[in-house]
mmCIF entry with sequence, helices, sheets and N, C-alpha, C, O atoms, coordinates in Angstrom:
data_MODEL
# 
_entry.id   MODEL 
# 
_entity.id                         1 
_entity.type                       polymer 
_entity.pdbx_number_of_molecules   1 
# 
_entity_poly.entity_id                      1 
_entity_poly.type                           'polypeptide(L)' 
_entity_poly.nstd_linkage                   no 
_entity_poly.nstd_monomer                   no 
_entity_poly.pdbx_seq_one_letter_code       
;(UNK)(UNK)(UNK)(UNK)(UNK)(UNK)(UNK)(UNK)(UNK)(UNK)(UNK)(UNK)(UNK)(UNK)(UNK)(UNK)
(UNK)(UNK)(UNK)(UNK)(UNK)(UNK)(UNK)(UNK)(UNK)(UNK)(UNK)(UNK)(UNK)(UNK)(UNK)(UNK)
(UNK)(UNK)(UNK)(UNK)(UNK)(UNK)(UNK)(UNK)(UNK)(UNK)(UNK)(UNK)(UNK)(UNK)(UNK)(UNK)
(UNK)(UNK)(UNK)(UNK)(UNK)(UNK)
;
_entity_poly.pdbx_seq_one_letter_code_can   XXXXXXXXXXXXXXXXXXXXXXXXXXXXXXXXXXXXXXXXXXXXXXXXXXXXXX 
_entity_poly.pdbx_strand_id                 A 
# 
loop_
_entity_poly_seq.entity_id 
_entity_poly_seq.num 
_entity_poly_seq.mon_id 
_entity_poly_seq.hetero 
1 1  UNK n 
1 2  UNK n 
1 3  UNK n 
1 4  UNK n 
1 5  UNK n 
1 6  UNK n 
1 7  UNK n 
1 8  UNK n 
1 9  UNK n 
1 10 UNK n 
1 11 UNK n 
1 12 UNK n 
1 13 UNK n 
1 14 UNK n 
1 15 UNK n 
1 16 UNK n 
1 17 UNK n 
1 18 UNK n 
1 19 UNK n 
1 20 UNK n 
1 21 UNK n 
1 22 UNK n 
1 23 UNK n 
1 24 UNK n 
1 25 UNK n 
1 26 UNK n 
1 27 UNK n 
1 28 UNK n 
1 29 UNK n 
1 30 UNK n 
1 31 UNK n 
1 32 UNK n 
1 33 UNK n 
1 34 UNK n 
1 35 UNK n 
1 36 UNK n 
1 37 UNK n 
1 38 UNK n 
1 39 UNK n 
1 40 UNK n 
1 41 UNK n 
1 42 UNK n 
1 43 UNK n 
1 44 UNK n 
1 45 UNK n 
1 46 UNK n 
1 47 UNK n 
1 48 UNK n 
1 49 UNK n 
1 50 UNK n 
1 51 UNK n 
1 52 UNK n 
1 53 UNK n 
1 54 UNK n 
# 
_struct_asym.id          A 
_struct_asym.entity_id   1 
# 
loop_
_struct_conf.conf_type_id 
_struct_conf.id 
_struct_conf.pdbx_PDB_helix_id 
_struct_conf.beg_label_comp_id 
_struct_conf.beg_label_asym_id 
_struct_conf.beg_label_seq_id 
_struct_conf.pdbx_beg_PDB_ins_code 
_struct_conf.end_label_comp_id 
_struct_conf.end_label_asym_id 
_struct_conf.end_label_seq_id 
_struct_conf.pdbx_end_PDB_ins_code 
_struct_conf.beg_auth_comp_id 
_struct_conf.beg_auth_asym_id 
_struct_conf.beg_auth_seq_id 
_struct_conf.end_auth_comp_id 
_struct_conf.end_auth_asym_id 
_struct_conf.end_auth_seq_id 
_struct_conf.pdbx_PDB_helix_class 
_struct_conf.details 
_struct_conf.pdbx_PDB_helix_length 
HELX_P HELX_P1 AA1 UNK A 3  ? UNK A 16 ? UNK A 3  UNK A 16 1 ? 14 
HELX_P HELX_P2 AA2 UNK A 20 ? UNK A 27 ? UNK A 20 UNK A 27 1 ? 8  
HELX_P HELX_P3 AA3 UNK A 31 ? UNK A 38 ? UNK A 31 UNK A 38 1 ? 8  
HELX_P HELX_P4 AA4 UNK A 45 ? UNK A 53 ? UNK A 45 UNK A 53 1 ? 9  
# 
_struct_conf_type.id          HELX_P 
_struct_conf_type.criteria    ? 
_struct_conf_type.reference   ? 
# 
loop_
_atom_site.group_PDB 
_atom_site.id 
_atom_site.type_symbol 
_atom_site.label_atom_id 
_atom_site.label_alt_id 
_atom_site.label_comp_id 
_atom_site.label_asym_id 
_atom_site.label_entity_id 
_atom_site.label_seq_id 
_atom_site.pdbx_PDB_ins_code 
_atom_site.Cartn_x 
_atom_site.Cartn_y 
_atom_site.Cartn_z 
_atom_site.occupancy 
_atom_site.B_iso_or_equiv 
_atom_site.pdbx_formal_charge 
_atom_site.auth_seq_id 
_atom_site.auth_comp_id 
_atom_site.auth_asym_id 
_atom_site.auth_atom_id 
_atom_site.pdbx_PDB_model_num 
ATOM 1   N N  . UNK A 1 1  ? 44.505 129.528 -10.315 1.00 0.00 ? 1  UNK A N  1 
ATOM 2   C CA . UNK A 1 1  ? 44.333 130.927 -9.996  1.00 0.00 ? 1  UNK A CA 1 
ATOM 3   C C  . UNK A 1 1  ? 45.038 131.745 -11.062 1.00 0.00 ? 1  UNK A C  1 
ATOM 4   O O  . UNK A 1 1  ? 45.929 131.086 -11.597 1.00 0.00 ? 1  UNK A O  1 
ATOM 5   N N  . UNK A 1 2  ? 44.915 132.993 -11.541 1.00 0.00 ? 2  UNK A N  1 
ATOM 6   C CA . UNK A 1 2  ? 45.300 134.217 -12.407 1.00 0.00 ? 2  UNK A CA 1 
ATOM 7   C C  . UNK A 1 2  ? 44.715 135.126 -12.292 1.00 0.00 ? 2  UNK A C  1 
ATOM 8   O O  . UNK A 1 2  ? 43.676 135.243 -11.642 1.00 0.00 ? 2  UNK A O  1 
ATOM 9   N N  . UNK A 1 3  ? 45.476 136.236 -13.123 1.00 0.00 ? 3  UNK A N  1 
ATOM 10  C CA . UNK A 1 3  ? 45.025 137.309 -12.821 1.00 0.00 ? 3  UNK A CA 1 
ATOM 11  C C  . UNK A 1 3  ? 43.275 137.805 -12.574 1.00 0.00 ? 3  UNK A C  1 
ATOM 12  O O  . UNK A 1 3  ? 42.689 138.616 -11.857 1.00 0.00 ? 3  UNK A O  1 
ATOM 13  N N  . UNK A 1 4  ? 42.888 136.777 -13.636 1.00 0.00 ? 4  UNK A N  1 
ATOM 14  C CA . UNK A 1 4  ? 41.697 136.785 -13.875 1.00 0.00 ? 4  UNK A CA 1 
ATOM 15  C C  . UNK A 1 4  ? 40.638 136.903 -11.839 1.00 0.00 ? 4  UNK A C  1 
ATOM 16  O O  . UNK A 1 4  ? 39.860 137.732 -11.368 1.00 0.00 ? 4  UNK A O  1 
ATOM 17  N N  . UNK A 1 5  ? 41.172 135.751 -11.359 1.00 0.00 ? 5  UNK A N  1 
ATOM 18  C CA . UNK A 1 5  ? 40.618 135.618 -10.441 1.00 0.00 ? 5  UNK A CA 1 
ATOM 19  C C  . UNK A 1 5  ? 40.762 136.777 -9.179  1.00 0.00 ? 5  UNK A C  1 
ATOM 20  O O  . UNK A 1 5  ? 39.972 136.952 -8.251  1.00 0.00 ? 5  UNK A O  1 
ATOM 21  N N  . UNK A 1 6  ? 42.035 137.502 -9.464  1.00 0.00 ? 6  UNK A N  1 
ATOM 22  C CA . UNK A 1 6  ? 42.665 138.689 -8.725  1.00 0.00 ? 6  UNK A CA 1 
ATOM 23  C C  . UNK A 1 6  ? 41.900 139.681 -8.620  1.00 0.00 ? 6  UNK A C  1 
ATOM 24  O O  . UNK A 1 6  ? 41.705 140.468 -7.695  1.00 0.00 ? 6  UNK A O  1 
ATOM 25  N N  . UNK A 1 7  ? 41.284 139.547 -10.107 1.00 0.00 ? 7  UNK A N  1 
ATOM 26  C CA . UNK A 1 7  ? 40.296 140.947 -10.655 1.00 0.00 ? 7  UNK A CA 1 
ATOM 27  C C  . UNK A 1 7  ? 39.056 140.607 -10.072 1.00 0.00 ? 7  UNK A C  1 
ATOM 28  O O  . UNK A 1 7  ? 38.469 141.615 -9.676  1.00 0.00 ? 7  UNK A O  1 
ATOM 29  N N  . UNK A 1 8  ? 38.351 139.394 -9.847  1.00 0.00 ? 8  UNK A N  1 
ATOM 30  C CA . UNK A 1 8  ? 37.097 138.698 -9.713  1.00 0.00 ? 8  UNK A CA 1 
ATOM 31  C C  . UNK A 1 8  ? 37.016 138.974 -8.121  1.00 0.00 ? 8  UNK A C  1 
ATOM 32  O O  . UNK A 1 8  ? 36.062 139.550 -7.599  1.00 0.00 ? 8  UNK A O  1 
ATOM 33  N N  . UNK A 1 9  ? 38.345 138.401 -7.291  1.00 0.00 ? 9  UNK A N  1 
ATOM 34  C CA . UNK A 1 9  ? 37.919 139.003 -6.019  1.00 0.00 ? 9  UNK A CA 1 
ATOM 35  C C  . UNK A 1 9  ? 37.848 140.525 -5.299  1.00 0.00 ? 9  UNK A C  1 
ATOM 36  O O  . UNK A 1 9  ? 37.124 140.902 -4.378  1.00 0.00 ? 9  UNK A O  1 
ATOM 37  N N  . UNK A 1 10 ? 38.759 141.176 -5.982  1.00 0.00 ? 10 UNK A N  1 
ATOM 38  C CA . UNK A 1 10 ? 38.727 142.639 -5.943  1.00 0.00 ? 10 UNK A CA 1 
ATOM 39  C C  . UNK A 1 10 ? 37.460 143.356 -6.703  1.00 0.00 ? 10 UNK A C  1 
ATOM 40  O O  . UNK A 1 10 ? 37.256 144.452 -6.179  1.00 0.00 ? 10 UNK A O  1 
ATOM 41  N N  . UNK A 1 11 ? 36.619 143.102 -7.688  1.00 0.00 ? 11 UNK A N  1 
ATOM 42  C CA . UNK A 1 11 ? 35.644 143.496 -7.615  1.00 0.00 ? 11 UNK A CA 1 
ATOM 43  C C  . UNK A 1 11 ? 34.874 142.936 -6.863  1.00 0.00 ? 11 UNK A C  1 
ATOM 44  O O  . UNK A 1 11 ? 33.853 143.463 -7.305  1.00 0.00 ? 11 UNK A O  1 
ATOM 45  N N  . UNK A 1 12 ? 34.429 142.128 -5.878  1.00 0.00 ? 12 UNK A N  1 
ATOM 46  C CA . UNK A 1 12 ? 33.681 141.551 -5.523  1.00 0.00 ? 12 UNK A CA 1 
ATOM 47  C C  . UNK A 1 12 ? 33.604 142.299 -3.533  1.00 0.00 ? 12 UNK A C  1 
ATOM 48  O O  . UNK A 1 12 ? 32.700 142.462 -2.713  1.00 0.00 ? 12 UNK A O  1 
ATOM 49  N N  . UNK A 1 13 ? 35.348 142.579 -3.562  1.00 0.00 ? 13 UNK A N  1 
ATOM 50  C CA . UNK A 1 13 ? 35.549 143.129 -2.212  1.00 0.00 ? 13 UNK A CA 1 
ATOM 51  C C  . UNK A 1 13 ? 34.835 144.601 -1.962  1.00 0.00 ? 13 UNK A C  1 
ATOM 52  O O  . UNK A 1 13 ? 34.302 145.111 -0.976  1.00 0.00 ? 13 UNK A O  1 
ATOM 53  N N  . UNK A 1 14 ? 35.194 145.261 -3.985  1.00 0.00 ? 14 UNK A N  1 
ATOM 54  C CA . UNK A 1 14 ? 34.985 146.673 -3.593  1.00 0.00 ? 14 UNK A CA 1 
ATOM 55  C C  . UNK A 1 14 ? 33.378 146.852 -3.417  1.00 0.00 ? 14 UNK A C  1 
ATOM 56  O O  . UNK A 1 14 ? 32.861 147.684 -2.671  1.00 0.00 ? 14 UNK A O  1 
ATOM 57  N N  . UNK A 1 15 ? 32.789 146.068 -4.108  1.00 0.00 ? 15 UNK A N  1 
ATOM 58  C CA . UNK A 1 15 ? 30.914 145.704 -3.845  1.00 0.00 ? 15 UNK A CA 1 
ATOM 59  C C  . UNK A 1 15 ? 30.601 145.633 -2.178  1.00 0.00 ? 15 UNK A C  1 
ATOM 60  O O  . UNK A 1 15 ? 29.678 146.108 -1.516  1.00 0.00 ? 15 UNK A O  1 
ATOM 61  N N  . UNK A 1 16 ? 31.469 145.041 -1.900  1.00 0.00 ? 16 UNK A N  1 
ATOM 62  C CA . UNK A 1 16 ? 31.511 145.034 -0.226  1.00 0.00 ? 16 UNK A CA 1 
ATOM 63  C C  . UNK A 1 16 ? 31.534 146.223 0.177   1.00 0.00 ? 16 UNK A C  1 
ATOM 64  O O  . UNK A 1 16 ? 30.725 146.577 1.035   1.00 0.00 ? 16 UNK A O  1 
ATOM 65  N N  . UNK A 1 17 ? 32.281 146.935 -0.247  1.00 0.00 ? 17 UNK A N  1 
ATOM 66  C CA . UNK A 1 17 ? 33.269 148.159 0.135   1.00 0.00 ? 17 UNK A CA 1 
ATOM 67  C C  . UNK A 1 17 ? 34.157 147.678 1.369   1.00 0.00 ? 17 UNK A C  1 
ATOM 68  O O  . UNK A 1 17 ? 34.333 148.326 2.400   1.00 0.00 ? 17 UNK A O  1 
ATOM 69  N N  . UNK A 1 18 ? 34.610 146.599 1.118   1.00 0.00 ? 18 UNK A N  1 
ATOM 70  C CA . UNK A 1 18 ? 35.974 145.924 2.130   1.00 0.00 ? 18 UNK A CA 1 
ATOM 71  C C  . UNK A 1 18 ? 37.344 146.337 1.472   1.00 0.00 ? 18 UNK A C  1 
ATOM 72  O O  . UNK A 1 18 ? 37.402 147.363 0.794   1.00 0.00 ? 18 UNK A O  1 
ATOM 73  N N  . UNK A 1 19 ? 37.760 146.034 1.548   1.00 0.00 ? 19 UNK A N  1 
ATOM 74  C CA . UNK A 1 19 ? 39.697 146.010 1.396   1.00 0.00 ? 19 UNK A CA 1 
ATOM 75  C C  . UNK A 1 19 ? 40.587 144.472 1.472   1.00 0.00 ? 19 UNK A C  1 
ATOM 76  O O  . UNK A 1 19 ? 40.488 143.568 2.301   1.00 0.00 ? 19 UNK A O  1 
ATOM 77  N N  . UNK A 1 20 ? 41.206 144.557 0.624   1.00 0.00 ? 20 UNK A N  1 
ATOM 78  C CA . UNK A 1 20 ? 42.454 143.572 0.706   1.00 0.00 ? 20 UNK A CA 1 
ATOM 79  C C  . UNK A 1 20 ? 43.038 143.349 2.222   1.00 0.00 ? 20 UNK A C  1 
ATOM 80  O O  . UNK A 1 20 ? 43.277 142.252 2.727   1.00 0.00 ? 20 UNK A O  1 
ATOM 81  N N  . UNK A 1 21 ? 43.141 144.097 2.581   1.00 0.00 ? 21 UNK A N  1 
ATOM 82  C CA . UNK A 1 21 ? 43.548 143.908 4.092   1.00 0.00 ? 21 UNK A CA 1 
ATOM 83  C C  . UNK A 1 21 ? 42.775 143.307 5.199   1.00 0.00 ? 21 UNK A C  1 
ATOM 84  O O  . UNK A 1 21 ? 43.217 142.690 6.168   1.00 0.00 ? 21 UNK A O  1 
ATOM 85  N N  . UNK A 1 22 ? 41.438 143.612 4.871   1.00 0.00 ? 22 UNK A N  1 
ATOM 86  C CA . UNK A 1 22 ? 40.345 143.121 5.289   1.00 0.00 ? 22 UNK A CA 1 
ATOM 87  C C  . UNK A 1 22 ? 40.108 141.753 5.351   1.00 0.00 ? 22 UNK A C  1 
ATOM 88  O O  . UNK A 1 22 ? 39.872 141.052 6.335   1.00 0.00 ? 22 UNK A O  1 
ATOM 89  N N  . UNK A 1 23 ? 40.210 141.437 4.068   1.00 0.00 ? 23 UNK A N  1 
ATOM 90  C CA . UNK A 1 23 ? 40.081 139.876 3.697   1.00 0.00 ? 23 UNK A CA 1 
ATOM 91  C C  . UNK A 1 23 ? 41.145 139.285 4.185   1.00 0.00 ? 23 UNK A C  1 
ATOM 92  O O  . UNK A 1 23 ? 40.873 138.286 4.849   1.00 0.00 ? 23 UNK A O  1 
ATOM 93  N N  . UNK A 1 24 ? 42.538 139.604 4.073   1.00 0.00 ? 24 UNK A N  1 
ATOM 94  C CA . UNK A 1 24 ? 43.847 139.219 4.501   1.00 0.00 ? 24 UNK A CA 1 
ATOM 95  C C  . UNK A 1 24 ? 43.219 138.525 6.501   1.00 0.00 ? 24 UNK A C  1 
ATOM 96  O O  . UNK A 1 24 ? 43.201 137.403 7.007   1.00 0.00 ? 24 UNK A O  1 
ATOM 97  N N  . UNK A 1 25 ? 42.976 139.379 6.819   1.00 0.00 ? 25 UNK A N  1 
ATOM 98  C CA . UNK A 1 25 ? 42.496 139.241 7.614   1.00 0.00 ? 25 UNK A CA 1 
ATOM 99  C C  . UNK A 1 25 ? 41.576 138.448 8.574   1.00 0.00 ? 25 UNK A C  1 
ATOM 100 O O  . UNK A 1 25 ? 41.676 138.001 9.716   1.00 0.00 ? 25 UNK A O  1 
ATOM 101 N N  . UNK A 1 26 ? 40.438 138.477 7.396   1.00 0.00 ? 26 UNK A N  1 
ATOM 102 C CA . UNK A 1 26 ? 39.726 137.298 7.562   1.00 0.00 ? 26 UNK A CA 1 
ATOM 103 C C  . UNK A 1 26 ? 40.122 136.022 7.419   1.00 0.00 ? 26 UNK A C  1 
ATOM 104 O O  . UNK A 1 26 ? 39.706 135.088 8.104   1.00 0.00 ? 26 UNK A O  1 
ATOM 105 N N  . UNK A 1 27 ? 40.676 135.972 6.810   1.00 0.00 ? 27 UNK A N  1 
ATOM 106 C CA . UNK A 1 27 ? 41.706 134.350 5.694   1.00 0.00 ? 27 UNK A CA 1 
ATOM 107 C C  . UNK A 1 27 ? 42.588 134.218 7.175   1.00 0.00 ? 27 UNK A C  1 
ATOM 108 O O  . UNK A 1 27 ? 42.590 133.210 7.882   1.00 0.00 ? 27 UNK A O  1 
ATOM 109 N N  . UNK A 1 28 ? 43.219 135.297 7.413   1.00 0.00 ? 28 UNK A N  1 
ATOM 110 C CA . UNK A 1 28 ? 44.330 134.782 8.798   1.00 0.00 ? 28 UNK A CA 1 
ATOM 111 C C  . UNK A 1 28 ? 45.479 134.799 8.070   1.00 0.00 ? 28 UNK A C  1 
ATOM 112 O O  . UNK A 1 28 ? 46.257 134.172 8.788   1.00 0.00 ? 28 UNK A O  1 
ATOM 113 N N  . UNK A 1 29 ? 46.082 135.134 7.073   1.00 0.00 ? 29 UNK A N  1 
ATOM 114 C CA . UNK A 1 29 ? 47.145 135.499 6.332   1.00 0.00 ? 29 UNK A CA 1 
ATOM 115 C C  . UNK A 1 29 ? 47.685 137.177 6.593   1.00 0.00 ? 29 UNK A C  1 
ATOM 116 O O  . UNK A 1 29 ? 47.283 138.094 7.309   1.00 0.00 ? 29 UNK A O  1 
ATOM 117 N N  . UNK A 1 30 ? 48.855 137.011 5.561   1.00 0.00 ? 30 UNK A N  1 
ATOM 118 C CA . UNK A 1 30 ? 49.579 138.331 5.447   1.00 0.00 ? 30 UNK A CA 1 
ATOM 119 C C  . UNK A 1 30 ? 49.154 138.613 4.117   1.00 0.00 ? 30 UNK A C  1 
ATOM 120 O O  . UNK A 1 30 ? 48.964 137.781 3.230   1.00 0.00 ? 30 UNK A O  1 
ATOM 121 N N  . UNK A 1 31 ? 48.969 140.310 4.014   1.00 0.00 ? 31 UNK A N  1 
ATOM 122 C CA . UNK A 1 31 ? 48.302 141.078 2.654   1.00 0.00 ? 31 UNK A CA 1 
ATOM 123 C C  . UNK A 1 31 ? 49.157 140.371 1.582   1.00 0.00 ? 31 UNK A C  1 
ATOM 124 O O  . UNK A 1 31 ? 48.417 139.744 0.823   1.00 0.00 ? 31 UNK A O  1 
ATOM 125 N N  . UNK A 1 32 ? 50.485 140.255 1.252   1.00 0.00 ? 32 UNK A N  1 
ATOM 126 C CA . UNK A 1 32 ? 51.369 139.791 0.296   1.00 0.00 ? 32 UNK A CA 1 
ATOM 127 C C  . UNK A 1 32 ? 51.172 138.252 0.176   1.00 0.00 ? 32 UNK A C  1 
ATOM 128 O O  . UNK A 1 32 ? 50.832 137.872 -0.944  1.00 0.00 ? 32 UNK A O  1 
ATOM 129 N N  . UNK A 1 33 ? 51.269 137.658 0.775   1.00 0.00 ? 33 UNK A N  1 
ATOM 130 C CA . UNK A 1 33 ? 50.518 136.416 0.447   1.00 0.00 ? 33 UNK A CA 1 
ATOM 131 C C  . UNK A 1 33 ? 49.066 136.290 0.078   1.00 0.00 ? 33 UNK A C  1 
ATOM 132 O O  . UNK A 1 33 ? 48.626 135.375 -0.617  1.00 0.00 ? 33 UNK A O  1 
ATOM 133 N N  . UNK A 1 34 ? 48.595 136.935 0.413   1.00 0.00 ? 34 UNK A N  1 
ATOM 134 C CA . UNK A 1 34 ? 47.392 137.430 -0.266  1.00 0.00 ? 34 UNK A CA 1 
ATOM 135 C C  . UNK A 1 34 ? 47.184 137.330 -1.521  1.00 0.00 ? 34 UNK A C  1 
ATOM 136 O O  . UNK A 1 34 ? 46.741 136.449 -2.258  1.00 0.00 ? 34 UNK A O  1 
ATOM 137 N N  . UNK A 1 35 ? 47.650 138.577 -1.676  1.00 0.00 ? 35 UNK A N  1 
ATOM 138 C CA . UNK A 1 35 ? 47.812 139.075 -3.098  1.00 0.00 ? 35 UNK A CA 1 
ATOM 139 C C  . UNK A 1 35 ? 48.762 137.518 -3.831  1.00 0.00 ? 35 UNK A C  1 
ATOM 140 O O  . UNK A 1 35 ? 48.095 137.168 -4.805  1.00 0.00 ? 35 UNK A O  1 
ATOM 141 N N  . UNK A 1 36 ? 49.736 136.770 -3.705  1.00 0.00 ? 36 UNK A N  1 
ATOM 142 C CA . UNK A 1 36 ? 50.555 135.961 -4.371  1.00 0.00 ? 36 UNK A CA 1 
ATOM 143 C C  . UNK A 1 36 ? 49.719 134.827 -4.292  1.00 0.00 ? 36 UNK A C  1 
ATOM 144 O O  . UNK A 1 36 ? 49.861 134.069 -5.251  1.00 0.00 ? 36 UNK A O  1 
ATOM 145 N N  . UNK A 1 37 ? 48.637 134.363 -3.190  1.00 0.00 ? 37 UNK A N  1 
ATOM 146 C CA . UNK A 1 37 ? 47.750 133.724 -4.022  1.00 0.00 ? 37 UNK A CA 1 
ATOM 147 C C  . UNK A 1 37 ? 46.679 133.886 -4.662  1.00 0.00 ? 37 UNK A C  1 
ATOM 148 O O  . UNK A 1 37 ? 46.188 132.943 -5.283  1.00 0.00 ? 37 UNK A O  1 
ATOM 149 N N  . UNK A 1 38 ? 46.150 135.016 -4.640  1.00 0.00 ? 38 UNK A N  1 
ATOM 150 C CA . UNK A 1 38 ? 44.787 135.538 -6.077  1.00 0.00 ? 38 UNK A CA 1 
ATOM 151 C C  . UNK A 1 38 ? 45.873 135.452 -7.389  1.00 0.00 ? 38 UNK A C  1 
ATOM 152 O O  . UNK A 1 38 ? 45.487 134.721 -8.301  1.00 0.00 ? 38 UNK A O  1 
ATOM 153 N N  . UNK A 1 39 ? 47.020 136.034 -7.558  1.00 0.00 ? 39 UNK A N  1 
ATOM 154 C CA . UNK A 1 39 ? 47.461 136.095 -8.614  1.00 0.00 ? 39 UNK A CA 1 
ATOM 155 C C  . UNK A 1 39 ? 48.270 134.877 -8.957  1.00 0.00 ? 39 UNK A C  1 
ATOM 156 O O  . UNK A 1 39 ? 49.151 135.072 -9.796  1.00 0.00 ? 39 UNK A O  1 
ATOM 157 N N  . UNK A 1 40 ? 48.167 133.831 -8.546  1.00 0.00 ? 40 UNK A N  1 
ATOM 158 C CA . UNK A 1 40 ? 48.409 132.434 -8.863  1.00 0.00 ? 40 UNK A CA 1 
ATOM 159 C C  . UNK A 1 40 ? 49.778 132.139 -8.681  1.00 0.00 ? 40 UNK A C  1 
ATOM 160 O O  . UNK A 1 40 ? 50.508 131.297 -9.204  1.00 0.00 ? 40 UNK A O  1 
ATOM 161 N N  . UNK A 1 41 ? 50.018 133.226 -7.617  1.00 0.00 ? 41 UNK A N  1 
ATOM 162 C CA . UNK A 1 41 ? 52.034 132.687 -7.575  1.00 0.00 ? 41 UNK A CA 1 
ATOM 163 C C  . UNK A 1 41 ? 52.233 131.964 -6.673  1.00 0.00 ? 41 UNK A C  1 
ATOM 164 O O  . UNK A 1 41 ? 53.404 131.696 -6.404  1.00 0.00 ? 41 UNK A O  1 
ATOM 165 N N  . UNK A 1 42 ? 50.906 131.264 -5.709  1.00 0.00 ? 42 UNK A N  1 
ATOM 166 C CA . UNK A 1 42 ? 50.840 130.093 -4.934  1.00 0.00 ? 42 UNK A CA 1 
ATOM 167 C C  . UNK A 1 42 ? 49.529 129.671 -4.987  1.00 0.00 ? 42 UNK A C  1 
ATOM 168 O O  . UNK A 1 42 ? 48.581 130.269 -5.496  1.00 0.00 ? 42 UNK A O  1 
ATOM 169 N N  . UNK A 1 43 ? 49.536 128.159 -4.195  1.00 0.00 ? 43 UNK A N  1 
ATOM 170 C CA . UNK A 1 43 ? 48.435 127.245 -4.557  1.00 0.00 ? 43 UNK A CA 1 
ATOM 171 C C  . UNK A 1 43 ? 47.728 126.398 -3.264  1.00 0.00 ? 43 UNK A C  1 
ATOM 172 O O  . UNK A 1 43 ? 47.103 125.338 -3.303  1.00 0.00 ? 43 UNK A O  1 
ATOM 173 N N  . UNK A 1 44 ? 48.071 127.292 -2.070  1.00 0.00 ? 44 UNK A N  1 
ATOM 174 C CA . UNK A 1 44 ? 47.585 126.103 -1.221  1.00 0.00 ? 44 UNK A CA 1 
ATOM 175 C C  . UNK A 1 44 ? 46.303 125.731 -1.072  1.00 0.00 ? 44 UNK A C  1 
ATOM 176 O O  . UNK A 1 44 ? 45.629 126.755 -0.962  1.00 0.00 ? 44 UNK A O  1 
ATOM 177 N N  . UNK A 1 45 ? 45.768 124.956 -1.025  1.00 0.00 ? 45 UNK A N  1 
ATOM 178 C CA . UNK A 1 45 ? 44.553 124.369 -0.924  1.00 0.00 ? 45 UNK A CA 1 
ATOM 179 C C  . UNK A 1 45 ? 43.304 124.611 -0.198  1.00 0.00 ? 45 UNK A C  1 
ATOM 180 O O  . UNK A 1 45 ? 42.135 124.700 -0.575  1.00 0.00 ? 45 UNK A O  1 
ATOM 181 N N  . UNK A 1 46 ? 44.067 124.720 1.337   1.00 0.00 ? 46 UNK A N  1 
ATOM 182 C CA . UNK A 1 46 ? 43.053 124.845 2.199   1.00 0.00 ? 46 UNK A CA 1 
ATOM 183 C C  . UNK A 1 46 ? 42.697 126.633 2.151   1.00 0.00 ? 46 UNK A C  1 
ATOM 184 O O  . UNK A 1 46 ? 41.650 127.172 2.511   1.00 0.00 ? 46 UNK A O  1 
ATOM 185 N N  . UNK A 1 47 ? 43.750 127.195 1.673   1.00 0.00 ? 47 UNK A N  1 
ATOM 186 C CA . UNK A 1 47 ? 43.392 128.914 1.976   1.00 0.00 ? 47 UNK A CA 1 
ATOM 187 C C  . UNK A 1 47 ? 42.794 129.307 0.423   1.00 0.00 ? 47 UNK A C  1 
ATOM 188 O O  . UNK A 1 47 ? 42.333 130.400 0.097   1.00 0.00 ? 47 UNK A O  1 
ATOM 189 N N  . UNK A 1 48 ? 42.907 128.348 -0.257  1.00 0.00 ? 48 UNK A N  1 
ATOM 190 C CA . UNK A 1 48 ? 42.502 128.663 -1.530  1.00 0.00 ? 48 UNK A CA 1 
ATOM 191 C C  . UNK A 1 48 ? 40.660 128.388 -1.107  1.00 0.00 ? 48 UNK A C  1 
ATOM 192 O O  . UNK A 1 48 ? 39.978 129.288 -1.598  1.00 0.00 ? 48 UNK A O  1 
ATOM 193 N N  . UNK A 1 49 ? 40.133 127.723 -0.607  1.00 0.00 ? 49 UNK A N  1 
ATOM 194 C CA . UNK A 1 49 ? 38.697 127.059 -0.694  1.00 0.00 ? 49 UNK A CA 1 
ATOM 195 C C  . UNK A 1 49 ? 38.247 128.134 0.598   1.00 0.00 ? 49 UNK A C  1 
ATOM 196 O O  . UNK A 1 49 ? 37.028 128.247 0.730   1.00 0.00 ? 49 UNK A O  1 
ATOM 197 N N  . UNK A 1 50 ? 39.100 128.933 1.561   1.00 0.00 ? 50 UNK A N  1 
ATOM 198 C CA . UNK A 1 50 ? 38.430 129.703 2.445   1.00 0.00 ? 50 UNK A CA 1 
ATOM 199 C C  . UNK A 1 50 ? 38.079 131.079 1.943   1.00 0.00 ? 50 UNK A C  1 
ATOM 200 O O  . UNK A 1 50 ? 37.115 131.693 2.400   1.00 0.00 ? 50 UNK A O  1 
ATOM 201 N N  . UNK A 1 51 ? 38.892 131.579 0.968   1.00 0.00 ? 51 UNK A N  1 
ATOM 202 C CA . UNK A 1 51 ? 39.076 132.406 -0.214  1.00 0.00 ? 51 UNK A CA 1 
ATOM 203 C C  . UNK A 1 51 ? 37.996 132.464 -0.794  1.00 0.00 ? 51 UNK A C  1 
ATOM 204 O O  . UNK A 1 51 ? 37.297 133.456 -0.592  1.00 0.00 ? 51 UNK A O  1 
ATOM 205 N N  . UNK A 1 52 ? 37.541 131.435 -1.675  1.00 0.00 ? 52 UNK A N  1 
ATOM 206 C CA . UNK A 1 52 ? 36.185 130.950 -2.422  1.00 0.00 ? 52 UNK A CA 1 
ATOM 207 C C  . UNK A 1 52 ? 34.943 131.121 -1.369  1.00 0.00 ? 52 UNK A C  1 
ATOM 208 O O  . UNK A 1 52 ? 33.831 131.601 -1.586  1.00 0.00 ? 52 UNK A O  1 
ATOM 209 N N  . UNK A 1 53 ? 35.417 130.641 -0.305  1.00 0.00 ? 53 UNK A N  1 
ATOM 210 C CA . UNK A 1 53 ? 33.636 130.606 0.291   1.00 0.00 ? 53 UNK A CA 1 
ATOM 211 C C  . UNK A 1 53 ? 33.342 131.972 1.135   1.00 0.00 ? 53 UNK A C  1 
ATOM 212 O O  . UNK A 1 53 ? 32.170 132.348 1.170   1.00 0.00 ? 53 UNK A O  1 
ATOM 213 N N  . UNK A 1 54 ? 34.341 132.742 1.820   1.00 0.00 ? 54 UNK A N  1 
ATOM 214 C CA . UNK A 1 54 ? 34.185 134.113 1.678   1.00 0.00 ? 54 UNK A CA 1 
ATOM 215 C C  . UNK A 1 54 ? 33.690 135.137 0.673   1.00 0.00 ? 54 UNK A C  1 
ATOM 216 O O  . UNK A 1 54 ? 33.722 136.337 0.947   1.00 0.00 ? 54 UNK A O  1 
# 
């Protein structure tokens, strides 16, 4: 994950016209963990692949 991918899902949310919080949401996480895994400052696996298929 990097920034790169941070940018990839945030354009992809605003096409939605959803929100970070939104998705946070969906995932079943907190917004800050959120955000710390799009921007690659964590790696878990299983929230990483629910991430992707959303």
């Amino acid at each position: 994950m990097s920034e790169e991918f941070y940018r990839e899902v945030k354009y992809k949310l605003e096409l939605k016209e959803k929100t970070i919080t939104w998705f946070s949401n969906m995932v079943g996480i907190s917004v800050p963990y959120t955000i710390d895994i799009l921007k690659g400052k964590r790696s878990p696996k299983e929230r990483i692949e629910k991430i992707e298929y959303i």
